[in-house]
C-alpha positions in Angstrom: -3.2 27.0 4.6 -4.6 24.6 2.1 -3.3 23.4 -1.0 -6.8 23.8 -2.2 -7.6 26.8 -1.1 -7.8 30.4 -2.2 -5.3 31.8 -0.3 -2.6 28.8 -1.7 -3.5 30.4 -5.5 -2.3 33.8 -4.6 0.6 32.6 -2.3 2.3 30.2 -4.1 2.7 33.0 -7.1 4.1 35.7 -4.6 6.4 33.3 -3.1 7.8 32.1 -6.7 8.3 35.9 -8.1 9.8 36.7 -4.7 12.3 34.0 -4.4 13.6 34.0 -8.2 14.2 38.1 -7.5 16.0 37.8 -4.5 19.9 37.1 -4.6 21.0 33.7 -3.7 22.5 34.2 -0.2 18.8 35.8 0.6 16.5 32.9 -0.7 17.0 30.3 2.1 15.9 32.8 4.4 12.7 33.8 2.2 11.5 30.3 1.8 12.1 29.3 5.4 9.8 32.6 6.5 7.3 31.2 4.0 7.4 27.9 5.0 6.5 29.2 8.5 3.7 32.1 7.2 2.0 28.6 5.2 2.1 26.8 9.0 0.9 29.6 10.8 -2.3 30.1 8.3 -3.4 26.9 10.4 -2.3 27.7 13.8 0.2 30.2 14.4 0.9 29.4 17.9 2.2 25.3 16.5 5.1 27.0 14.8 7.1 27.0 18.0 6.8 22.7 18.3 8.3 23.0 14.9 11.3 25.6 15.6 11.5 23.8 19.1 12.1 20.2 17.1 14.2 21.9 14.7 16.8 23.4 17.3 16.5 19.9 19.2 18.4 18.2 16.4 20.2 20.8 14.9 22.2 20.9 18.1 22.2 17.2 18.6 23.9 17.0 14.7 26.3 19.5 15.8 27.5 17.4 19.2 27.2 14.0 17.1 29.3 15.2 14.4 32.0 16.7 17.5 32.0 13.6 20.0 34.8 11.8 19.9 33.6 8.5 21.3 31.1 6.0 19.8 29.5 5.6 23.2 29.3 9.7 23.0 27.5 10.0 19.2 24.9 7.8 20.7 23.6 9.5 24.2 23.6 12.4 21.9 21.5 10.5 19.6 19.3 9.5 22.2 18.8 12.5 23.3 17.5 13.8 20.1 15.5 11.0 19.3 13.8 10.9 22.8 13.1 14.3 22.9 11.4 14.6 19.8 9.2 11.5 20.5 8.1 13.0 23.5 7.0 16.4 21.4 4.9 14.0 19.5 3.8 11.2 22.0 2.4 14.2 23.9 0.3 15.9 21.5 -0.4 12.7 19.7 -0.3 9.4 21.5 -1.3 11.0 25.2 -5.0 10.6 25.4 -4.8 7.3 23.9 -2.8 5.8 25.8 -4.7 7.4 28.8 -7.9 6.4 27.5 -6.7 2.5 26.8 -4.8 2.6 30.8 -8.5 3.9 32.4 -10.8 1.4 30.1 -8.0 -1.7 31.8 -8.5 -0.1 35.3 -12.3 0.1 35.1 -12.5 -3.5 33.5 -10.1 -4.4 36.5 -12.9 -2.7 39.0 -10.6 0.2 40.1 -11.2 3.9 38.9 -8.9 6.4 37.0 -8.9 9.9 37.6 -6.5 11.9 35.1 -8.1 13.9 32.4 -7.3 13.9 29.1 -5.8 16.8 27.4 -7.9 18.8 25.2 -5.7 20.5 22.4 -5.6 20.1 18.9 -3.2 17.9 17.1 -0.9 19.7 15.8 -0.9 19.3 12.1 1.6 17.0 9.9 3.5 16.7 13.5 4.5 13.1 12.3 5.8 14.0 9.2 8.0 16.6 10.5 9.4 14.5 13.2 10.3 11.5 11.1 12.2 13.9 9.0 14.2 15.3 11.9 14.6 11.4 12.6 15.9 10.5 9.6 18.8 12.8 10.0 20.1 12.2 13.3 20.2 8.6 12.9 21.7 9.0 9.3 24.2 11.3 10.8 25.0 9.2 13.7 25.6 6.4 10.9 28.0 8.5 8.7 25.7 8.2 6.1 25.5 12.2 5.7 27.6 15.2 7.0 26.6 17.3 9.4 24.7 20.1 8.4 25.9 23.0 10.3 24.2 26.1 8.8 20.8 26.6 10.8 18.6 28.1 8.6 19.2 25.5 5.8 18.5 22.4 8.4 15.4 24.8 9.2 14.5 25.0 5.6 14.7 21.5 5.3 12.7 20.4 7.9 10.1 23.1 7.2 10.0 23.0 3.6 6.3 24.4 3.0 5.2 22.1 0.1 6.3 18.7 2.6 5.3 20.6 5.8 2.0 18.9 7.0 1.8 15.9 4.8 5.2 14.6 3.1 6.6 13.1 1.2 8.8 12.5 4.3 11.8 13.5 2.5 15.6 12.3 3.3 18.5 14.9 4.1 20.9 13.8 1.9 18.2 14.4 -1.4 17.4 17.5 0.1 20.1 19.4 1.8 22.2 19.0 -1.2 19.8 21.0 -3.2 19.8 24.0 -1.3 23.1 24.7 -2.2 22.7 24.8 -5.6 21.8 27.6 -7.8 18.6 28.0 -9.1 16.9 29.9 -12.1 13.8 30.9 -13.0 12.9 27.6 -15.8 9.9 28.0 -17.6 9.8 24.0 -18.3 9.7 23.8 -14.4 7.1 26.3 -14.3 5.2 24.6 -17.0 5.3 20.7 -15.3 5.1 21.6 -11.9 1.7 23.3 -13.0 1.1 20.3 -14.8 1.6 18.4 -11.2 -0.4 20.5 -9.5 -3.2 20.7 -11.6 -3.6 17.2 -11.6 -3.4 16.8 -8.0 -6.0 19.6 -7.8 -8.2 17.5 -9.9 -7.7 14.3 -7.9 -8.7 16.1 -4.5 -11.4 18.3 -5.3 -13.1 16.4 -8.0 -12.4 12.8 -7.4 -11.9 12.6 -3.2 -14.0 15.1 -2.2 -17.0 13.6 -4.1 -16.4 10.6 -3.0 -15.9 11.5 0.7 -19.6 12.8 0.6 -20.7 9.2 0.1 -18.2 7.6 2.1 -18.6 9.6 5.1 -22.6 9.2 5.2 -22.2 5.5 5.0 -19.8 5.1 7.7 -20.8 7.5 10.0 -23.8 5.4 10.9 -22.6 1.7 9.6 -25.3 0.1 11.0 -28.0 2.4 9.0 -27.4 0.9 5.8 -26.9 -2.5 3.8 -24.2 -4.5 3.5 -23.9 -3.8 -0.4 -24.2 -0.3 0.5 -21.0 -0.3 2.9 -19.1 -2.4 0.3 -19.5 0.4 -1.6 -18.7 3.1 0.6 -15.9 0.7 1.1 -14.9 1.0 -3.0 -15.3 4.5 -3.1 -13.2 5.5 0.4 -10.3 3.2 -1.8 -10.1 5.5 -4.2 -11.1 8.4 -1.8 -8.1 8.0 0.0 -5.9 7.4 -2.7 -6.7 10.4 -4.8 -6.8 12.7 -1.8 -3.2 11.9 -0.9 -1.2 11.0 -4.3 -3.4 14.6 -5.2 -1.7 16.3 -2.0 1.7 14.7 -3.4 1.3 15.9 -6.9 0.7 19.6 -6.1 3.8 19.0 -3.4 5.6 17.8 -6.3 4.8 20.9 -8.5 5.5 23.4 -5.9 8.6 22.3 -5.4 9.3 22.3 -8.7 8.7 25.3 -9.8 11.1 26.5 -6.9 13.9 24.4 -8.2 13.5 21.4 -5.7 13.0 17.5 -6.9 11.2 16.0 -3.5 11.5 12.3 -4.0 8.0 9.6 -5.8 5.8 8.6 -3.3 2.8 7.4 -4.8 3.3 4.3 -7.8 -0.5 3.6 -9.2 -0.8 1.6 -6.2 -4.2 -0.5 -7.2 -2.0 -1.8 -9.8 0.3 -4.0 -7.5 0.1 -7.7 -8.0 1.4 -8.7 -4.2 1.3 -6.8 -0.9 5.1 -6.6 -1.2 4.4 -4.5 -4.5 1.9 -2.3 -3.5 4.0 -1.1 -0.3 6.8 -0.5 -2.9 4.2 1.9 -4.4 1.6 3.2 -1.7 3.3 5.9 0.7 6.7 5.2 -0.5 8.6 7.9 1.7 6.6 6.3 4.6 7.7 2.3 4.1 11.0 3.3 2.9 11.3 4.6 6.3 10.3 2.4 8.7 12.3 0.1 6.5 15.5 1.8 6.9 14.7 2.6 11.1 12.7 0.0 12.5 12.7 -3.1 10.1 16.4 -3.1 9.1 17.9 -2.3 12.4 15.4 -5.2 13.8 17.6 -7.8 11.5 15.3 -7.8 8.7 15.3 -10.7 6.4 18.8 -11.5 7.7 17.1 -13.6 10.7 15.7 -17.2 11.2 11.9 -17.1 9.9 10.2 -16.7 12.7 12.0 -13.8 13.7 12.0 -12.2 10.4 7.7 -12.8 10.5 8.2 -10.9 14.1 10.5 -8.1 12.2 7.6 -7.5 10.2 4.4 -7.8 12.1 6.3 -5.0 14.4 7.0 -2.6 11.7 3.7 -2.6 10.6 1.9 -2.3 13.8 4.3 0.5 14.1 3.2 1.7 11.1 -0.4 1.7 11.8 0.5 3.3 15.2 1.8 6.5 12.9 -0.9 6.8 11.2 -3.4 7.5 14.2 -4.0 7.1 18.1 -6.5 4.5 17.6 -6.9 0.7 18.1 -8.3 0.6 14.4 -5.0 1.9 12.9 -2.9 -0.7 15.0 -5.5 -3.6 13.1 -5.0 -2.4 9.8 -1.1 -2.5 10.2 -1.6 -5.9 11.7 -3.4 -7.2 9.0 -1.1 -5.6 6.4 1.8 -7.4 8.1 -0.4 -10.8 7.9 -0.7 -10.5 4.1 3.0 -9.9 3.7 3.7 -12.7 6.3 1.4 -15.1 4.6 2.3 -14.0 1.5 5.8 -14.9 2.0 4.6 -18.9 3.2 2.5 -19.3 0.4 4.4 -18.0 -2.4 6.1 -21.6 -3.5 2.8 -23.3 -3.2 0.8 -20.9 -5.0 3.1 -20.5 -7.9 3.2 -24.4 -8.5 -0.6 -24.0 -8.3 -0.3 -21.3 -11.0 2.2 -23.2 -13.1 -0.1 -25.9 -13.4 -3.5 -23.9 -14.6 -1.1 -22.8 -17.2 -2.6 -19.2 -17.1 -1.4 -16.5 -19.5 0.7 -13.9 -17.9 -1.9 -11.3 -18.8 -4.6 -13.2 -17.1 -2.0 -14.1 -13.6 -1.0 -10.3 -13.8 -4.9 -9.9 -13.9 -6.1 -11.6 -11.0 -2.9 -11.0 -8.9 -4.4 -7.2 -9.2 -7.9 -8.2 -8.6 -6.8 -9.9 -5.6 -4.3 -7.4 -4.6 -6.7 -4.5 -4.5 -9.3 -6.8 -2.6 -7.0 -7.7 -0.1 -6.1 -3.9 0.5 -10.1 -3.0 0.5 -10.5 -5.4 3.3 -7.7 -3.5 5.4 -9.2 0.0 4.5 -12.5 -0.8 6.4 -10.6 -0.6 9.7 -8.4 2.4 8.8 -11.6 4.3 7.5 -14.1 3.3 10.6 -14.7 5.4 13.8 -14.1 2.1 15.8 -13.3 -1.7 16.1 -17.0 -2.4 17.0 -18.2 -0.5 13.6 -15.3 -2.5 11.8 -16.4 -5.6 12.7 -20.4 -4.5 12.1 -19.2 -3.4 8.4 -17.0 -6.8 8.0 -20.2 -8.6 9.3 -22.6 -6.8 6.9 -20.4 -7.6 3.5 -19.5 -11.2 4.3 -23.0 -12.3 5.9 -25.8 -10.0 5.5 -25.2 -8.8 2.2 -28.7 -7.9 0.9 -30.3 -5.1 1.5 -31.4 -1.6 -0.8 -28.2 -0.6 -2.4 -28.5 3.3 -1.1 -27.6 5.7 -3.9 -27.1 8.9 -1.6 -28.4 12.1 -1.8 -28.6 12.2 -5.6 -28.6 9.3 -7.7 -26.5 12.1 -10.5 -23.7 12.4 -8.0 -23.3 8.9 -7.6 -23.0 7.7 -10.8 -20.2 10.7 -11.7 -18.6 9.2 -8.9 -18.1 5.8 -10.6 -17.7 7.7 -14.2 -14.4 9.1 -12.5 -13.2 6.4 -10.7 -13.3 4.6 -14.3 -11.8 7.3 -16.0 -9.2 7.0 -13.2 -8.3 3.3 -13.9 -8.0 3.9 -17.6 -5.2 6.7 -16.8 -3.8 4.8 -14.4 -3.7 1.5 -16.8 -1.9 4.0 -19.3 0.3 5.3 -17.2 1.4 1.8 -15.9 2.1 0.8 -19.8 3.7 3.9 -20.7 1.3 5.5 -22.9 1.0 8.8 -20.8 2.8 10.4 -18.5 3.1 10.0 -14.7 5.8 12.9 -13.0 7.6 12.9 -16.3 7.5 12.7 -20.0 10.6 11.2 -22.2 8.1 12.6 -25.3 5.5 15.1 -25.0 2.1 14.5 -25.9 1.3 16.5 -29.2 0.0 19.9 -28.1 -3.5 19.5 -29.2 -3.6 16.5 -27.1 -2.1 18.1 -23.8 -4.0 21.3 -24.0 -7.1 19.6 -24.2 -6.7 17.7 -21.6 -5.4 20.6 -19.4 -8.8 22.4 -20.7 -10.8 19.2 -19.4 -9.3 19.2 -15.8 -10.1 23.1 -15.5 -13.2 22.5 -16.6 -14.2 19.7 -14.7 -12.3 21.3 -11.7 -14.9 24.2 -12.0 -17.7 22.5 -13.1 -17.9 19.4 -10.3 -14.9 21.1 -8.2 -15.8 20.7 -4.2 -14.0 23.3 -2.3 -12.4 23.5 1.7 -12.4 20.2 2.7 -9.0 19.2 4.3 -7.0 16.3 3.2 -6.7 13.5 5.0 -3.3 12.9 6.0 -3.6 15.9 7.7 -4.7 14.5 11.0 -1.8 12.6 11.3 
């Protein structure tokens, strides 16, 4: 089931009047049956990897929290986390990595006869695994207790509005909150529509324009101008960006009108000023995870430099690994991890260089955005192209054959509405980032005049320019 789809409109209602007149004892059980129904809209038959994955580390909590030995928590602990990264190698990494083994034996001169598997991938399978993750390894830490009722670990893992596409959230925010009572609250009603309606715009108004563009341009790269791919390039930025901070959003306010506070994960990203900054604000449930599993455990900063530049380059390759089976993902996290790496080398010089130009903050806060963004529009090439040979033909296009018709699409009115919004979305976001609206909460309100008419606008310009079905795109991984 989408979030923006028909059939979300009339669930999310039933679910919310059933829940709130249900007793207490009976409500975990309600949303976890939910949680499953919203899966199975997709797939029904996929529901089982996530009951399978669920019982997996249930159990492997239960013998970690009885084992009396160190040396005991762990194979326990291994066990849980190899079993559930075979669930998701095998549905996700498997014809990759068989694809990669029989391109090496062919350029080798031998031949390589097993198939690939032909399945769909299962959807949000990564996010729901990192989450089963998370609590193992916190468990095995002592960071959390065990959780030994079966439908609440259930519940948490399954959680319909974090099911297929985060945030990945953390047991010890959400566990705790199913045990607490929960009314009906009109104020939650009221900004978790507020959430939701604003992630609705972002997606079907904003992304799924844009996508229109985007997807012409890149299917065929080598069709159009290198001022055209640039930007395709632009507009898949903010594409990307407003389908998944819209799919958080309208997480957000499900959540909250069922009583649940699911953790930030989008910051107005385009405003960071380093690559540091903007991973501290893109995908926060995502970084904050590999930071706590791979990069920490590694030796993080704690190390000698070189081995702290290896610490990272491996989390983000990691990283880029998640997000897809394909050599294109593994380059963006690579270059990602160059930026921070280089980054970190040239900090002292640069800001000597700065000190000396005698800038005005506003105008270094300026261009370390400028270049920020640019920098992270260079890296969204390979994570939005079908493959490293279209990456580099795109790359080649921008940097050295640049002219070229500038190709307006289909309809010259569609394309300018695109770049009406994605200024209108800068001046929010600019706003937001000096406090003068809100962005998840509001110390003030807004006068009334002021909110309703702006919650008049989005409806309307969710009707009026609204595009309809399209999946978002975090959903593939």
């Amino acid at each position: 089931m989408l979030f923006n789809s028909f059939e979300y409109i009339i669930f999310l209602p039933i679910v919310l009047v059933i829940n709130f007149l249900l007793p207490d004892k009976h409500r975990v059980w309600f949303l976890l049956l939910a949680s499953y129904i919203f899966y199975m809209f997709w797939r029904w038959q996929y529901v089982a990897l996530i009951i399978i994955q669920t019982e997996i580390n249930y159990l492997a909590g239960i013998f970690i929290d009885k084992s009396e030995t160190r040396r005991q928590k762990f194979i326990w602990l291994l066990i849980a986390i190899i079993s559930t990264l075979a669930i998701l190698f095998f549905f996700k990494y498997f014809n990759f990595l068989n694809n990669s083994v029989r391109t090496l034996v062919s350029f080798l001169g031998g031949t390589y006869h097993v198939p690939n598997l032909d399945f769909l991938l299962p959807i949000g399978i990564s996010f729901h695994t990192f989450q089963n993750l998370s609590y193992v390894i916190d468990l095995y830490h002592g960071k959390i207790p065990v959780e030994r009722s079966f439908r609440r670990f259930a519940l948490y893992v399954s959680f319909f509005p974090l099911l297929v596409a985060g945030p990945i959230e953390r047991a010890r925010n959400f566990l705790p909150q199913i045990g607490l009572r929960k009314f009906l609250d009109i104020q939650r009603i009221v900004s978790g529509s507020r959430l939701i309606l604003w992630g609705l715009f972002k997606k079907v108004v904003i992304a799924d324009r844009l996508a229109e563009y985007v997807n012409l341009i890149y299917k065929t790269p080598d069709s159009f101008s290198g001022a055209t791919l640039l930007l395709a390039t632009y507009f898949f930025a903010f594409q990307i960006y407003c389908d998944f901070s819209g799919y958080t959003d309208i997480a957000l306010g499900s959540a909250r009108m069922l009583g649940f506070d699911l953790m930030e994960n989008f910051h107005l990203p385009y405003l960071a000023t380093s690559i540091s900054d903007f991973w501290h604000r893109w995908h926060i449930s995502l970084s904050t995870w590999f930071r706590d599993y791979v990069y920490f455990p590694l030796g993080g900063n704690r190390v000698t430099e070189g081995r702290w530049a290896f610490n990272i380059m491996a989390t983000f390759l990691l990283s880029g690994l998640w997000h897809g089976a394909n050599w294109t993902f593994l380059i963006w996290g690579g270059v990602h991890a160059a930026y921070y790496i280089l980054e970190f080398f040239l900090a002292t010089p640069t800001g000597k260089l700065i000190d000396l130009l005698k800038f005005p903050a506003w105008v270094r806060r300026t261009l370390a955005r400028i270049l920020t963004f640019h920098l992270v529009l260079l890296g969204w090439v390979f994570f939005r192209a079908g493959s490293i040979a279209d990456a580099a033909l795109i790359l080649k296009k921008i940097f050295l054959s640049f002219s070229g018709n500038l190709y307006l699409g289909p309809s010259q009115l569609a394309l300018y509405i695109s770049i009406l919004l994605i200024f209108a979305l800068l001046v929010i976001m600019i706003m937001q980032e000096y406090g003068k609206l809100p962005l998840y909460s509001a110390p003030r309100p807004l006068p009334l005049l002021v909110r309703w008419s702006a919650y008049l606008a989005l409806i309307f310009g969710i009707a009026l320019f609204g595009k309809s079905g399209n999946e978002f795109i975090y959903f593939q991984f």
